[in-house]
C-alpha positions as CSV (number, residue, x, y, z in Angstrom):
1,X,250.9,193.1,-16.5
2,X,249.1,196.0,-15.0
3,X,245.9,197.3,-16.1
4,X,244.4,201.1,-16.1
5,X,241.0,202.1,-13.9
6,X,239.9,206.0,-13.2
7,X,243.0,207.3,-14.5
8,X,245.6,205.1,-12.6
9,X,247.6,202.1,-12.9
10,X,246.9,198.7,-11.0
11,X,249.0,195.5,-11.0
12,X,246.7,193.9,-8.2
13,X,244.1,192.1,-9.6
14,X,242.8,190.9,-5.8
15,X,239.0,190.8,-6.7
16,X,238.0,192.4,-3.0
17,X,240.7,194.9,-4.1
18,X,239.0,195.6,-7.7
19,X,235.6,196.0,-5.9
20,X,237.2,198.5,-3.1
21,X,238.3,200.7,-5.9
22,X,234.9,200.9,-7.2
23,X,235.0,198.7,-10.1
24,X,231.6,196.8,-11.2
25,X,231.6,193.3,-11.8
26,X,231.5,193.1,-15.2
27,X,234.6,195.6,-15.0
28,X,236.3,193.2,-12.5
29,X,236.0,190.3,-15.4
30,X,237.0,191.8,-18.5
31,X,240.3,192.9,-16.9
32,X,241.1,189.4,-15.3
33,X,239.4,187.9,-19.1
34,X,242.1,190.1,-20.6
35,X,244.9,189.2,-18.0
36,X,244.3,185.6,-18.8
37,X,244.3,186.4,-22.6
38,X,247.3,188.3,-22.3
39,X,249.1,185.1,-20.4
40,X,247.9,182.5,-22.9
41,X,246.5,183.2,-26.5
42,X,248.5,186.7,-26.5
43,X,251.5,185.2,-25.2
44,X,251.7,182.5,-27.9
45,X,251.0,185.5,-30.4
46,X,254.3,187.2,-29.1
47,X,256.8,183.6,-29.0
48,X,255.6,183.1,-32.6
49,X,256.1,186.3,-34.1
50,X,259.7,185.7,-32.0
51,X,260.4,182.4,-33.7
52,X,259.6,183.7,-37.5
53,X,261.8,186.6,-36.8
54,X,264.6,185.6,-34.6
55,X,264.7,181.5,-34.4
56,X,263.7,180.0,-37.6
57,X,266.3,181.8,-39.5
58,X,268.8,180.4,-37.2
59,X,267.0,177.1,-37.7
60,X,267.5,177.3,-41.8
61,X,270.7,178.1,-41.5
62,X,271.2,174.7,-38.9
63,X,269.8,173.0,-41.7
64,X,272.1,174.2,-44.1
65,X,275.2,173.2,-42.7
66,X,274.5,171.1,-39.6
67,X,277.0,171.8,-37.5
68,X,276.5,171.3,-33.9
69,X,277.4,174.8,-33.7
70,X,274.8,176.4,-35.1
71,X,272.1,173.6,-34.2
72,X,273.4,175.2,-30.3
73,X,272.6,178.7,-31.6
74,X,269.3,177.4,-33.0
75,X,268.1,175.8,-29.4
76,X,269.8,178.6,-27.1
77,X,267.1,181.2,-29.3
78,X,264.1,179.1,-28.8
79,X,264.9,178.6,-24.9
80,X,265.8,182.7,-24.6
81,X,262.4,183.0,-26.4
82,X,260.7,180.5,-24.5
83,X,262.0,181.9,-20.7
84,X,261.3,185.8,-21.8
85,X,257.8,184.3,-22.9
86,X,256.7,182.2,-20.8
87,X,252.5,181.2,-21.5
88,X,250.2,180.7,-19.2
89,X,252.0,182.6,-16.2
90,X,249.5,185.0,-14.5
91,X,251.1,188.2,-12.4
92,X,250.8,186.7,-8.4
93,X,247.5,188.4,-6.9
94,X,248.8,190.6,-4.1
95,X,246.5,191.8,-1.0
Protein backbone atom coordinates (compact mmCIF):
# COMPACT_ATOMS: atom_id res chain seq x y z
CA UNK A 1 0.00 0.00 0.00
CA UNK A 2 1.43 3.33 -0.68
CA UNK A 3 -0.24 6.58 -0.23
CA UNK A 4 0.15 10.07 -2.26
CA UNK A 5 1.51 13.54 -0.40
CA UNK A 6 2.62 16.84 -2.59
CA UNK A 7 2.43 15.14 -5.68
CA UNK A 8 4.53 11.94 -4.95
CA UNK A 9 4.17 8.49 -3.83
CA UNK A 10 5.14 7.10 -0.29
CA UNK A 11 5.11 3.45 1.00
CA UNK A 12 6.82 4.60 4.36
CA UNK A 13 4.50 5.30 6.78
CA UNK A 14 7.47 5.97 9.61
CA UNK A 15 5.61 8.82 11.54
CA UNK A 16 9.15 10.89 12.05
CA UNK A 17 9.35 10.27 8.29
CA UNK A 18 5.61 11.68 7.57
CA UNK A 19 6.45 14.70 9.77
CA UNK A 20 9.97 15.31 7.88
CA UNK A 21 8.07 15.58 4.63
CA UNK A 22 5.96 18.16 5.98
CA UNK A 23 2.85 16.46 6.78
CA UNK A 24 0.60 17.84 9.78
CA UNK A 25 -0.67 15.69 12.25
CA UNK A 26 -3.94 15.30 11.42
CA UNK A 27 -2.52 14.38 7.77
CA UNK A 28 -0.13 11.82 9.41
CA UNK A 29 -3.46 10.05 10.94
CA UNK A 30 -5.89 9.88 8.22
CA UNK A 31 -3.26 8.13 6.06
CA UNK A 32 -2.24 5.51 8.77
CA UNK A 33 -6.59 5.53 9.71
CA UNK A 34 -6.86 4.63 6.02
CA UNK A 35 -3.78 2.14 5.93
CA UNK A 36 -5.37 0.27 8.77
CA UNK A 37 -8.81 0.44 6.97
CA UNK A 38 -7.37 -0.74 3.93
CA UNK A 39 -5.74 -3.92 5.97
CA UNK A 40 -8.90 -4.78 7.85
CA UNK A 41 -12.54 -3.62 6.94
CA UNK A 42 -11.36 -2.97 3.12
CA UNK A 43 -9.63 -6.21 3.00
CA UNK A 44 -12.70 -8.22 4.10
CA UNK A 45 -14.60 -6.03 1.46
CA UNK A 46 -12.15 -7.42 -1.34
CA UNK A 47 -12.10 -11.64 0.07
CA UNK A 48 -15.96 -11.40 -0.04
CA UNK A 49 -16.65 -9.97 -3.23
CA UNK A 50 -13.81 -12.91 -4.18
CA UNK A 51 -15.84 -15.66 -2.56
CA UNK A 52 -19.39 -14.52 -4.29
CA UNK A 53 -17.60 -14.42 -7.54
CA UNK A 54 -14.93 -17.04 -7.64
CA UNK A 55 -15.49 -19.64 -4.55
CA UNK A 56 -19.11 -20.01 -3.82
CA UNK A 57 -19.87 -21.20 -7.26
CA UNK A 58 -17.33 -23.75 -6.90
CA UNK A 59 -18.88 -24.50 -3.49
CA UNK A 60 -22.57 -25.10 -5.15
CA UNK A 61 -21.27 -27.02 -7.54
CA UNK A 62 -19.39 -29.32 -4.47
CA UNK A 63 -22.67 -29.59 -3.17
CA UNK A 64 -24.17 -30.79 -6.15
CA UNK A 65 -22.18 -33.69 -6.71
CA UNK A 66 -19.82 -34.13 -3.75
CA UNK A 67 -17.09 -35.53 -5.01
CA UNK A 68 -13.90 -35.07 -3.25
CA UNK A 69 -12.76 -33.59 -6.34
CA UNK A 70 -14.50 -30.72 -6.50
CA UNK A 71 -14.87 -30.26 -2.58
CA UNK A 72 -10.59 -29.93 -3.30
CA UNK A 73 -11.38 -27.28 -5.98
CA UNK A 74 -13.73 -25.62 -3.58
CA UNK A 75 -10.99 -25.37 -0.54
CA UNK A 76 -7.89 -24.73 -2.88
CA UNK A 77 -10.17 -21.24 -4.03
CA UNK A 78 -10.83 -20.12 -0.62
CA UNK A 79 -7.02 -20.67 0.54
CA UNK A 80 -5.77 -18.80 -2.99
CA UNK A 81 -8.29 -16.09 -1.87
CA UNK A 82 -7.42 -16.13 1.59
CA UNK A 83 -3.26 -16.02 0.98
CA UNK A 84 -3.71 -13.07 -1.95
CA UNK A 85 -6.01 -11.45 0.86
CA UNK A 86 -4.69 -11.66 3.71
CA UNK A 87 -6.63 -9.09 6.66
CA UNK A 88 -5.15 -7.30 9.03
CA UNK A 89 -1.48 -7.29 7.51
CA UNK A 90 -0.08 -3.73 7.62
CA UNK A 91 2.96 -2.78 5.01
CA UNK A 92 6.37 -3.06 7.50
CA UNK A 93 7.19 0.63 8.54
CA UNK A 94 10.68 1.25 6.97
CA UNK A 95 13.21 4.16 8.35
Amino acid sequence: MSYLYDGKTYDNYDQTFMAELGMSEEAIASVTAQRDWDATEGQLARRKRRYETESDPLYLEWQYDKTPESEQVWRDKVSEIKAQLPIGVNPPITE
